[in-house]
DRENDO-1510 file (C-alpha; in Angstrom, 1 decimal, always signed):
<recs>
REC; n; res; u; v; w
REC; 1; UNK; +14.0; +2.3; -12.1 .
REC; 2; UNK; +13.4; +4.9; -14.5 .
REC; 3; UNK; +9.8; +6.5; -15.3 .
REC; 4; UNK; +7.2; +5.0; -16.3 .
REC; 5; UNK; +4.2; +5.8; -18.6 .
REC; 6; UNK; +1.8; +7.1; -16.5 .
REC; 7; UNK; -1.0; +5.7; -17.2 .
REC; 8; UNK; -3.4; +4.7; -14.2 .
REC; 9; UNK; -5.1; +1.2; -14.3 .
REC; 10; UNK; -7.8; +1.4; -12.2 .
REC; 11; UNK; -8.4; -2.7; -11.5 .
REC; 12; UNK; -10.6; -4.4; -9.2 .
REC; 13; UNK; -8.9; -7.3; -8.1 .
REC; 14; UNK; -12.1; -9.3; -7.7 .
REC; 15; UNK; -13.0; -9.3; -11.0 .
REC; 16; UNK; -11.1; -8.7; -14.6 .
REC; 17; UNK; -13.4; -5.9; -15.0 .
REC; 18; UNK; -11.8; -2.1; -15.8 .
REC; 19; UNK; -13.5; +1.1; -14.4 .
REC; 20; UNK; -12.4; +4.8; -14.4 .
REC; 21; UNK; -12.0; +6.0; -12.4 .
REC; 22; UNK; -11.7; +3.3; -9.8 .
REC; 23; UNK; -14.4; +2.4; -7.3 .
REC; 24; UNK; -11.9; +1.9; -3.7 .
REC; 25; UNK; -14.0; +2.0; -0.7 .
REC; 26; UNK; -11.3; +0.3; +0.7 .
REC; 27; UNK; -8.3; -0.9; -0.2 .
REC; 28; UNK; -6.1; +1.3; -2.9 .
REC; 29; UNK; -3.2; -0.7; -3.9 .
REC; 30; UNK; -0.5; +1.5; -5.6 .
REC; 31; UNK; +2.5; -0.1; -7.8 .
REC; 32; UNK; +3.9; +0.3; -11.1 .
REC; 33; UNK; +2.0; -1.4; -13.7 .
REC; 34; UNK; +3.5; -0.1; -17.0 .
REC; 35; UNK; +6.7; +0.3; -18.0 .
REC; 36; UNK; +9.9; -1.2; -16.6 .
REC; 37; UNK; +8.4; -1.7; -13.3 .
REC; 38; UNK; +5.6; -3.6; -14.3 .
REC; 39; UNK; +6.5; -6.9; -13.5 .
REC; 40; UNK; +7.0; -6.5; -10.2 .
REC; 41; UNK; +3.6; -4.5; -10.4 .
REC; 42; UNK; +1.7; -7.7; -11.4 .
REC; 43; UNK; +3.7; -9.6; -8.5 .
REC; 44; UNK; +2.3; -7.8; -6.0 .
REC; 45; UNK; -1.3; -7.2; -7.7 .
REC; 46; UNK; -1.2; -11.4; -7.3 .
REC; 47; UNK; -0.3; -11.2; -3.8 .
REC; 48; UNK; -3.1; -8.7; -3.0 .
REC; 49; UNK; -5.2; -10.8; -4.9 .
REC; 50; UNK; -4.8; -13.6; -3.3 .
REC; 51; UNK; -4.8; -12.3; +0.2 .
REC; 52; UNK; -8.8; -11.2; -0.5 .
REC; 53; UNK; -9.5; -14.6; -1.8 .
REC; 54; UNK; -8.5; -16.5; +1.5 .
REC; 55; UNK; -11.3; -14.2; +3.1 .
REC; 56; UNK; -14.4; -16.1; +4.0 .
REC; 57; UNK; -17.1; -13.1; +4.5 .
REC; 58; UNK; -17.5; -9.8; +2.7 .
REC; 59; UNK; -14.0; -8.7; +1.6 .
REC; 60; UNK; -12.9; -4.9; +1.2 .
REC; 61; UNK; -13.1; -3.6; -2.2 .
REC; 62; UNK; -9.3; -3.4; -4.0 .
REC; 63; UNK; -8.3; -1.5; -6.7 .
REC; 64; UNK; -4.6; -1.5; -8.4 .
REC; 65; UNK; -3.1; +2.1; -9.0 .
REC; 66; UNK; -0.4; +2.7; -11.2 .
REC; 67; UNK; +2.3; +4.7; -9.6 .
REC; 68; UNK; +5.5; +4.4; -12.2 .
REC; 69; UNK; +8.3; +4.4; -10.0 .
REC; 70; UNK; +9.0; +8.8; -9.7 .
REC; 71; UNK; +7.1; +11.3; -7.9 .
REC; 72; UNK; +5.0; +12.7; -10.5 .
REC; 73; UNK; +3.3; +9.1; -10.7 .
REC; 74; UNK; +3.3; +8.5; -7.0 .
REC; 75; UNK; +1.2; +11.9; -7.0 .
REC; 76; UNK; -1.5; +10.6; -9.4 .
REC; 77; UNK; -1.8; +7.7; -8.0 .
REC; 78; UNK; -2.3; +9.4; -4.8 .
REC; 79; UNK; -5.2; +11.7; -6.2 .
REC; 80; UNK; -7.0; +9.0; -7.9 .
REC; 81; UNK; -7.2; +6.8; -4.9 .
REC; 82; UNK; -8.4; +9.9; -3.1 .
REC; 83; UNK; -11.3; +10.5; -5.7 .
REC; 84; UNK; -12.1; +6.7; -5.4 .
REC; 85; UNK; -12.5; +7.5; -1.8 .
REC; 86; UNK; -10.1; +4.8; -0.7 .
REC; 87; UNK; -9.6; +4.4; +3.2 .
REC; 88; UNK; -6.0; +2.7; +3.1 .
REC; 89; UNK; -3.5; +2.4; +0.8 .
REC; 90; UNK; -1.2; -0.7; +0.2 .
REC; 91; UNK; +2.0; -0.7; -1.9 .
REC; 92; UNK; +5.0; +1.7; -3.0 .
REC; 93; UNK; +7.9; -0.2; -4.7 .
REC; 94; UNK; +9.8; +2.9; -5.6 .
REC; 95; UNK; +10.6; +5.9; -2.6 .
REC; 96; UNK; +10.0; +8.9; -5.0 .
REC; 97; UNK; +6.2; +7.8; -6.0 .
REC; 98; UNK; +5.9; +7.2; -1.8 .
REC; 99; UNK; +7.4; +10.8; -0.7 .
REC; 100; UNK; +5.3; +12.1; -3.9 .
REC; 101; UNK; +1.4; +10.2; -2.7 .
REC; 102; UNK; +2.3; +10.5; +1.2 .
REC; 103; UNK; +1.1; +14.2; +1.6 .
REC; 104; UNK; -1.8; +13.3; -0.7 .
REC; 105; UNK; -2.6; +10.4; +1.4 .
REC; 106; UNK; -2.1; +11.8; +4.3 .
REC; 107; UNK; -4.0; +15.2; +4.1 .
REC; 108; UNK; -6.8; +13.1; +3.0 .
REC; 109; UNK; -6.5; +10.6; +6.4 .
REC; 110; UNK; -5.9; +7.4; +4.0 .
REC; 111; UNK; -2.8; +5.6; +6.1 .
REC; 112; UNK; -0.3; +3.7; +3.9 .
REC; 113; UNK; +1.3; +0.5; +4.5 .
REC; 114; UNK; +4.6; +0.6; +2.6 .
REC; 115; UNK; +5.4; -2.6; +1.0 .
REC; 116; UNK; +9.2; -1.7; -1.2 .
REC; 117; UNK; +10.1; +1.7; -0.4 .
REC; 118; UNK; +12.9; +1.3; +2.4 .
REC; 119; UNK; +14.5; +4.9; +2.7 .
REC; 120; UNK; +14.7; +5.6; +6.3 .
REC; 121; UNK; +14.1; +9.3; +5.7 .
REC; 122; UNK; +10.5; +8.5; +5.2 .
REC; 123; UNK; +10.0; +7.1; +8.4 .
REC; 124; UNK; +12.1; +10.2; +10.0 .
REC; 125; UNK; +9.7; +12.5; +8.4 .
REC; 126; UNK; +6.6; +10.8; +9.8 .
REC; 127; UNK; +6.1; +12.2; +13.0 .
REC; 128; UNK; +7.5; +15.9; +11.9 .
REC; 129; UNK; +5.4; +16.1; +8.7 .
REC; 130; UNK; +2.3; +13.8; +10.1 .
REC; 131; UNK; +2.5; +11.0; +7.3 .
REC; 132; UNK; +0.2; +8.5; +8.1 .
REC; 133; UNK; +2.7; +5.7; +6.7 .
REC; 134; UNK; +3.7; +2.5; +7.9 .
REC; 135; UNK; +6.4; +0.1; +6.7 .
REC; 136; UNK; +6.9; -3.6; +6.3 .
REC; 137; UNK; +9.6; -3.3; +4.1 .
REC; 138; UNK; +13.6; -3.9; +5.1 .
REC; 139; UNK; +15.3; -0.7; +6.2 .
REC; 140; UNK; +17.8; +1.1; +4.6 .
REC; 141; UNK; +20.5; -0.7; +6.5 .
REC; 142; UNK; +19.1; -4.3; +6.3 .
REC; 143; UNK; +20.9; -5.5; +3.6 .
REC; 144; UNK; +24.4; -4.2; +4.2 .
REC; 145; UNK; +23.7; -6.3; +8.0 .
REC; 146; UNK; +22.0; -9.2; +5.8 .
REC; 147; UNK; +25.6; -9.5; +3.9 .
REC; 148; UNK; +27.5; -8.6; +6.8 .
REC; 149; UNK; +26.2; -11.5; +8.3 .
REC; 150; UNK; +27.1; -13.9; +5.4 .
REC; 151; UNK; +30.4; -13.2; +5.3 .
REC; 152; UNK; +30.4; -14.3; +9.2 .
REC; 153; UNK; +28.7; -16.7; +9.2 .
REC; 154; UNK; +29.3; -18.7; +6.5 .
REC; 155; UNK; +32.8; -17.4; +5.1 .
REC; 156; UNK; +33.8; -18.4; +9.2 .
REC; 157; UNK; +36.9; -15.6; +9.3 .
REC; 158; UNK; +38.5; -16.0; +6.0 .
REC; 159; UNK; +40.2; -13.7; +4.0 .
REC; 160; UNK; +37.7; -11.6; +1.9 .
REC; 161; UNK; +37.8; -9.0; -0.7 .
REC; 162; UNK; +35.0; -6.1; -0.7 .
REC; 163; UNK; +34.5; -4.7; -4.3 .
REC; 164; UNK; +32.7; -2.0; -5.3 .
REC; 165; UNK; +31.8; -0.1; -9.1 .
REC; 166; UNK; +32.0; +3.5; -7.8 .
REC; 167; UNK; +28.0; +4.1; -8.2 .
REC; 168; UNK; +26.3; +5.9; -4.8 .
REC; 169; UNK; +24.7; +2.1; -4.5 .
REC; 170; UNK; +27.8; -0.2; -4.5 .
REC; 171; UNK; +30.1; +2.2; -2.6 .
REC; 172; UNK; +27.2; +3.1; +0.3 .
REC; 173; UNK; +27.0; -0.9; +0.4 .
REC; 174; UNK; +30.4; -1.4; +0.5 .
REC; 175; UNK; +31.5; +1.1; +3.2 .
REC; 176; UNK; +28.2; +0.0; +5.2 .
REC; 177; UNK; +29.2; -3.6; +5.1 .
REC; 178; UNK; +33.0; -2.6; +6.3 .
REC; 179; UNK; +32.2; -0.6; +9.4 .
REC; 180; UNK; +29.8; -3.4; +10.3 .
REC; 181; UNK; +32.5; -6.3; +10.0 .
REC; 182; UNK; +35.5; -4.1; +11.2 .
REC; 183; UNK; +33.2; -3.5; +14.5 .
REC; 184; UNK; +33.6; -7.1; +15.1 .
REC; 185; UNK; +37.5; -7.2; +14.1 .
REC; 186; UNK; +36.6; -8.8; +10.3 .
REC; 187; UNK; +38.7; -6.4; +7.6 .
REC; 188; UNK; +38.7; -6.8; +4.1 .
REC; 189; UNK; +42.3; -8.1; +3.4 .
REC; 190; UNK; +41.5; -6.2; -0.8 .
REC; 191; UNK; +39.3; -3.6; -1.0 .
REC; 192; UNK; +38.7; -2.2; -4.8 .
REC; 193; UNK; +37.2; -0.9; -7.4 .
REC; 194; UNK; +36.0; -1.5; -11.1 .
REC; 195; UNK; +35.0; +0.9; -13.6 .
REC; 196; UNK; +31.5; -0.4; -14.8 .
REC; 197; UNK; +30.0; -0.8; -18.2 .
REC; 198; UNK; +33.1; -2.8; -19.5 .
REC; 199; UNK; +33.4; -5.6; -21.0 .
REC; 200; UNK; +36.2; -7.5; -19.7 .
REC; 201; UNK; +37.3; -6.9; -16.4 .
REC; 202; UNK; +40.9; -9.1; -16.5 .
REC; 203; UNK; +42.8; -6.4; -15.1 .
REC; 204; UNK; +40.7; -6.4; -11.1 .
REC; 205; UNK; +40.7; -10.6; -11.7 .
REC; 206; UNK; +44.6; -10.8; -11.7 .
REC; 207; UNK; +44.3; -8.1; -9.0 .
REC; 208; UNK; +41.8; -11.0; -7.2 .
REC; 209; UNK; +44.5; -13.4; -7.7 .
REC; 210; UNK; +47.7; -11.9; -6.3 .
REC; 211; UNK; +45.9; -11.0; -3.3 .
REC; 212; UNK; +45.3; -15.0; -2.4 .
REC; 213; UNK; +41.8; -14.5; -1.1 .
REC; 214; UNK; +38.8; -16.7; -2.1 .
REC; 215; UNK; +36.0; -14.9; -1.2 .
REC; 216; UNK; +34.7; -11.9; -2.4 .
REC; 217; UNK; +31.9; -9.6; -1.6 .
REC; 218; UNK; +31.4; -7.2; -5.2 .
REC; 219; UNK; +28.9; -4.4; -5.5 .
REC; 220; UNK; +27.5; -3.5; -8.2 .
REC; 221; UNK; +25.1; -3.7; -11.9 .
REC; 222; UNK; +24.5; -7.4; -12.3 .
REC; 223; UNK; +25.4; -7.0; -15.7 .
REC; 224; UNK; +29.3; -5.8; -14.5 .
REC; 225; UNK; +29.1; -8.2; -11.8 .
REC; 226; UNK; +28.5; -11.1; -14.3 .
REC; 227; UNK; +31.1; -9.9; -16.4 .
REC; 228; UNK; +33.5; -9.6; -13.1 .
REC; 229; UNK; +32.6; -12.8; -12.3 .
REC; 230; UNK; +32.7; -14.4; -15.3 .
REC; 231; UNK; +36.7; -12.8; -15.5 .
REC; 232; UNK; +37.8; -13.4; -12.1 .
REC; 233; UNK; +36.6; -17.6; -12.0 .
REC; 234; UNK; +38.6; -18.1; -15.3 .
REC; 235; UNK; +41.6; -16.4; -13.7 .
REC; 236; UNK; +40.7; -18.8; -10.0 .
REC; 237; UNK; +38.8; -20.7; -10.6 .
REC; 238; UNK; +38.2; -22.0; -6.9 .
REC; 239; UNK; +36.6; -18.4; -5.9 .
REC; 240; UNK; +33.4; -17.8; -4.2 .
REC; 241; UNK; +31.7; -14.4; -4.9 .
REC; 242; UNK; +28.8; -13.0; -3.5 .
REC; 243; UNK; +26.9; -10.0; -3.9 .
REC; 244; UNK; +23.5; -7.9; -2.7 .
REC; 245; UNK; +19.8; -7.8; -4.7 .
REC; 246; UNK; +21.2; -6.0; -7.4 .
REC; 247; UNK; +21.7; -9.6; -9.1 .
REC; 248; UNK; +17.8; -10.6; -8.9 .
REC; 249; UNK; +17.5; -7.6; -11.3 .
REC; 250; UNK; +16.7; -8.7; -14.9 .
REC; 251; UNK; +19.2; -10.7; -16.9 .
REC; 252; UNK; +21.3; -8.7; -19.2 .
REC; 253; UNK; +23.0; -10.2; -22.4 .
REC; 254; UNK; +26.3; -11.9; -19.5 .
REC; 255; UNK; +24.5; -14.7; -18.0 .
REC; 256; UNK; +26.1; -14.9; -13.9 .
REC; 257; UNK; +28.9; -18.4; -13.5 .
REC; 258; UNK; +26.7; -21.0; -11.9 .
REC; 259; UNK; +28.0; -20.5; -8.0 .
REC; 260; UNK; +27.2; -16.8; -7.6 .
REC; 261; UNK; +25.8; -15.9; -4.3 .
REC; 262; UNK; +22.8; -12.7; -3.9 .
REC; 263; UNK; +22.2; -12.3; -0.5 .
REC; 264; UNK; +18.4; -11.0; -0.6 .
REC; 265; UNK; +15.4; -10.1; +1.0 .
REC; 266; UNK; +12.5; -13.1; +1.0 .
REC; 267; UNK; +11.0; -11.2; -2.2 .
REC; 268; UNK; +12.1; -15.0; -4.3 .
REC; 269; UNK; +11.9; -18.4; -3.3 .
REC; 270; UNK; +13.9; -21.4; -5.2 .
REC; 271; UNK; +11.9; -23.5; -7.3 .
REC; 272; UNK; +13.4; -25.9; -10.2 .
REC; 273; UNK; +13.7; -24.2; -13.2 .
REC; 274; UNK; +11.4; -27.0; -14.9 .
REC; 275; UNK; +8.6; -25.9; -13.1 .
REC; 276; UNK; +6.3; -23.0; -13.3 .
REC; 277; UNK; +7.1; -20.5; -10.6 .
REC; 278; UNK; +4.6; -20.3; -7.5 .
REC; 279; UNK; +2.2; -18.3; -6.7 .
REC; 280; UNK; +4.1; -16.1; -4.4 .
REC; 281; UNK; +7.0; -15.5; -5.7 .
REC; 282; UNK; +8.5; -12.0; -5.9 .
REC; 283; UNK; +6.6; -9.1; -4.4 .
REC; 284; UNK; +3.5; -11.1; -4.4 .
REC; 285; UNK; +4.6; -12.7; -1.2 .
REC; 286; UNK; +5.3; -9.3; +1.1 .
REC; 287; UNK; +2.1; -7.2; -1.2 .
REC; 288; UNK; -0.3; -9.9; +0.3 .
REC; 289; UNK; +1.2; -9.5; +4.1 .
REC; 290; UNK; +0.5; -5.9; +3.5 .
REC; 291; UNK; -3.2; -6.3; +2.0 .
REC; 292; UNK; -4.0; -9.0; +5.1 .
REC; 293; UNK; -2.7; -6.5; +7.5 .
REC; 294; UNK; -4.8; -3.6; +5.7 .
REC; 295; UNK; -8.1; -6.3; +5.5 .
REC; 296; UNK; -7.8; -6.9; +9.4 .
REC; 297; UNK; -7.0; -2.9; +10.0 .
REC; 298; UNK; -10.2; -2.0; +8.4 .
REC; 299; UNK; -12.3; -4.8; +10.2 .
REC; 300; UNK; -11.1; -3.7; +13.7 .
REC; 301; UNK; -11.7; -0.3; +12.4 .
REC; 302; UNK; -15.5; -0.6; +12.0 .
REC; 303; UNK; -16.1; -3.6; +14.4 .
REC; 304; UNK; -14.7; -1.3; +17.1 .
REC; 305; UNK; -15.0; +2.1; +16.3 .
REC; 306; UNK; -11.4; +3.0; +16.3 .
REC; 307; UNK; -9.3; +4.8; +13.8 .
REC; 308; UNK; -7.2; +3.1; +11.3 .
REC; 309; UNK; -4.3; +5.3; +12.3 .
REC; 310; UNK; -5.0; +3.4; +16.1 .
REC; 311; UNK; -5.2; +0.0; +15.5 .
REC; 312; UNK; -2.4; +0.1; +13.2 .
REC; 313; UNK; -0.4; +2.1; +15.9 .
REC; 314; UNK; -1.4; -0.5; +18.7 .
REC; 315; UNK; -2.3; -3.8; +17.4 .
REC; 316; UNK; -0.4; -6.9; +16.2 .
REC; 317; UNK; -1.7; -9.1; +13.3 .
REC; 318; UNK; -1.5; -12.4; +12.3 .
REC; 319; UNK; -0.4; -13.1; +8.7 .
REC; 320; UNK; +0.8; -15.3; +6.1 .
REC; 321; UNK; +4.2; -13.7; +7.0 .
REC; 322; UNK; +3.8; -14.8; +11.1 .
REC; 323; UNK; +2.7; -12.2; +13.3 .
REC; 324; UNK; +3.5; -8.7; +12.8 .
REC; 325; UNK; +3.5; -4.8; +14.9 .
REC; 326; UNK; +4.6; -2.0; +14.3 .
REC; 327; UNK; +6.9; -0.2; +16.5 .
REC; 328; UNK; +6.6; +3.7; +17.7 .
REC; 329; UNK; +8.7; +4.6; +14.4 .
REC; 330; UNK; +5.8; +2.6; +12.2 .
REC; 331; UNK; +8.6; +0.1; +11.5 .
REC; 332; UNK; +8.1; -3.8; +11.2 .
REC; 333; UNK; +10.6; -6.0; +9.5 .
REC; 334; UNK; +8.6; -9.1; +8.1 .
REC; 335; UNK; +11.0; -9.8; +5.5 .
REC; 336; UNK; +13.8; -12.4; +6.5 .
REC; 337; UNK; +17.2; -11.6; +3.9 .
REC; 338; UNK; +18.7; -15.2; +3.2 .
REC; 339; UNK; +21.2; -16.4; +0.4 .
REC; 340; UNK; +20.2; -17.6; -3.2 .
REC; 341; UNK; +23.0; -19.6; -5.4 .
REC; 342; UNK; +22.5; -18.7; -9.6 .
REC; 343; UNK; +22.2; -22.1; -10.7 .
REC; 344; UNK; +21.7; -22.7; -14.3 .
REC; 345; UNK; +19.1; -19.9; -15.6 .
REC; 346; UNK; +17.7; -18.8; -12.1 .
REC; 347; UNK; +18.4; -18.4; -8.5 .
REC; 348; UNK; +17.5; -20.9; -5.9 .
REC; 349; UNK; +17.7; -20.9; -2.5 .
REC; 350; UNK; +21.1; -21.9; -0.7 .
REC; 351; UNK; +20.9; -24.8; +0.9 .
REC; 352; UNK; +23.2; -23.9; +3.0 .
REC; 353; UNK; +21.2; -20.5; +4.7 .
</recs>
C-alpha cells in the first residue's frame, strides 16, 4: 500500500463531531483513513465503534488517527495521540506506520495492540528495544501454514502445481508453502513462474496442461492471477486454483473465473451478493476484538491499580472473538484463516472449510 495523504482525522467515535486536535483520554485508534487505505480505515473505525456501543456504563473516550500506511504517517499519528494524552493505542494495518509510532508510543508509556501489522521482526524487537506492543494479528508465517493446510486437507495428496510471479511476496509464499508440505512428504509435481503485468498468460496454461495436474497453488497480483486463471481454465477447463489474500485486494479491470479459491484470514465473511454487507465485515471484525480487549485493559487498570503493560502481560479477556492472552512474546492469534470461493462478483465462504 503506497502513501497516503497525511492528513490526521481526529474523530470521536461516539459522536460525528471533529476536533483538533483530538480529545483521547483513552483509547487512540490509529489506521489509514485517506488515501488507498481508507477503506479498510473505515472498516475498522466500525468495529471500534461498535465495540464501545455494546458497553453498558461509562465507556473510554476513542478517537480515530490517521496513520497512511508508511512511517512518516505512523509517526504523526503517534505524536498526535501523545498530545491527546491517549493511554492505549488500537490499530496499525501497515508495518512501516507501526515500527514508525512504536518508539513514540512507547517512550510515552501508551501500549499498542496491533490489529494488521504481522511482521515478526516487530515482535523480535520488543523485548530488546522495550516496545510496549502487543499483537492479535496472524504472524508472518500463518498464511503460508493456512495454505499449506488447504492443499492437505482438502486437495487429499494430489498432484499440485505451486506458482509464483517472481515478486518478494509470491516467491517468500511459495518457497514457505514448499518446505512446509515437503516436511510432510507432499512436493509440488510443477513448480513455475509467470512474468506479471501481462496480459495473456497462454504460454504457463499449456505449461499447466502437459504437466496433467489439477490443482494449483499461484502467487501472486490478483490482477495476474485473474488473468492466469482466466488462461489456464480455457486451456483445462476441469482445474482448481487456489491462491493467498492477495485476491481479497481490490478488483482490477480481469474479473477472477467463478471457482477461484483465496485462502484468508477471518478479515471477510460470505454474504449473498443481493444483500448489504454486515456490520463486521473486513477489519471491523478483528479492530473491535482489539478495542474490547483495550476497554477491559483500561477497566482492570483503574479498578485495580495495576499497569496497563501488566494486565495485558497477565490476563486473558473475553471477546467477541472468544477468549484471548497473550503469550510471553505479546503474541495471540485470534484470527482463524479459512477458504473463500469467487462466486459471481464477490467471495463467499467455502462451504466446504
Amino acid at each position: 500500500m503506497k502513501a497516503c495523504l497525511r492528513i490526521v482525522l481526529a474523530v470521536s467515535l461516539g459522536s460525528s463531531a471533529l476536533s483538533l486536535p483530538a480529545r483521547a483520554e483513552g483509547i487512540g485508534l490509529a489506521v489509514p483513513m485517506s488515501g488507498p487505505s481508507a477503506l479498510l480505515g473505515r472498516q475498522a473505525a466500525d468495529g471500534a465503534r461498535s465495540a464501545v456501543a455494546a458497553i453498558d456504563t461509562a465507556a473510554p473516550r476513542i478517537a480515530t488517527f490517521d496513520t497512511g500506511c508508511d512511517r512518516e504517517g505512523g509517526e504523526a499519528a503517534a505524536r498526535r495521540m501523545v498530545d491527546a494524552k491517549a493511554e492505549i493505542a488500537v490499530g496499525f494495518l501497515c508495518v512501516a506506520a507501526l515500527e514508525g509510532a512504536l518508539p513514540i508510543l512507547s517512550s510515552s508509556n501508551i501500549p499498542t495492540i496491533d490489529i494488521g501489522a504481522r511482521s515478526d521482526r516487530v515482535l523480535e524487537r520488543r523485548e530488546r528495544a522495550g516496545w510496549q506492543v502487543w499483537r492479535i494479528a496472524p504472524g508472518t508465517s500463518a498464511e503460508a501454514q493456512a495454505l499449506a493446510a488447504f492443499v492437505r486437507e482438502r486437495w487429499q495428496g494430489a498432484p499440485f502445481a505451486l506458482i509464483e510471479d517472481g515478486s518478494s511476496y509470491g516467491r517468500d509464499l511459495a518457497e514457505g508453502v514448499r518446505e512446509l508440505l515437503e516436511a510432510q512428504g507432499l512436493r509440488p509435481l510443477l513448480t513455475d513462474n509467470f512474468r506479471p503485468a501481462e496480459e495473456k498468460q497462454f504460454g504457463l496454461a499449456r505449461r499447466i496442461a502437459q504437466s496433467g495436474v489439477r490443482h494449483v497453488l499461484v502467487f501472486g497480483a490478483r490482477r495476474d492471477v485473474a488473468i492466469m486463471a482466466r488462461d489456464a481454465l480455457d486451456v483445462t477447463p476441469d482445474l482448481q486454483i487456489a491462491s493467498g489474500e492477495s485476491l481479497l485486494d481490490e478488483p482490477g479491470d480481469v474479473p477472477l473465473p467463478d471457482g477461484v479459491v483465496s485462502v484468508a484470514s477471518g478479515f471477510d465473511v460470505g454474504w449473498p451478493p443481493s444483500e448489504a454487507p454486515p456490520a463486521d465485515e473486513g477489519y471491523a471484525r478483528i479492530a473491535r476484538v482489539g478495542a474490547e480487549i483495550a476497554i477491559e485493559a483500561l477497566r482492570r487498570s483503574k479498578a485495580e491499580t495495576r499497569t496497563l503493560a501488566d494486565v495485558l502481560g497477565n490476563e486473558t479477556f473475553v471477546t467477541s472473538g472468544g477468549l484471548v492472552r497473550f503469550d510471553a512474546q505479546g503474541s495471540a492469534d485470534v484470527v482463524p484463516f479459512r477458504s473463500y470461493r469467487w462466486q459471481g462478483d464477490r467471495f463467499q465462504a467455502d462451504e466446504e472449510g
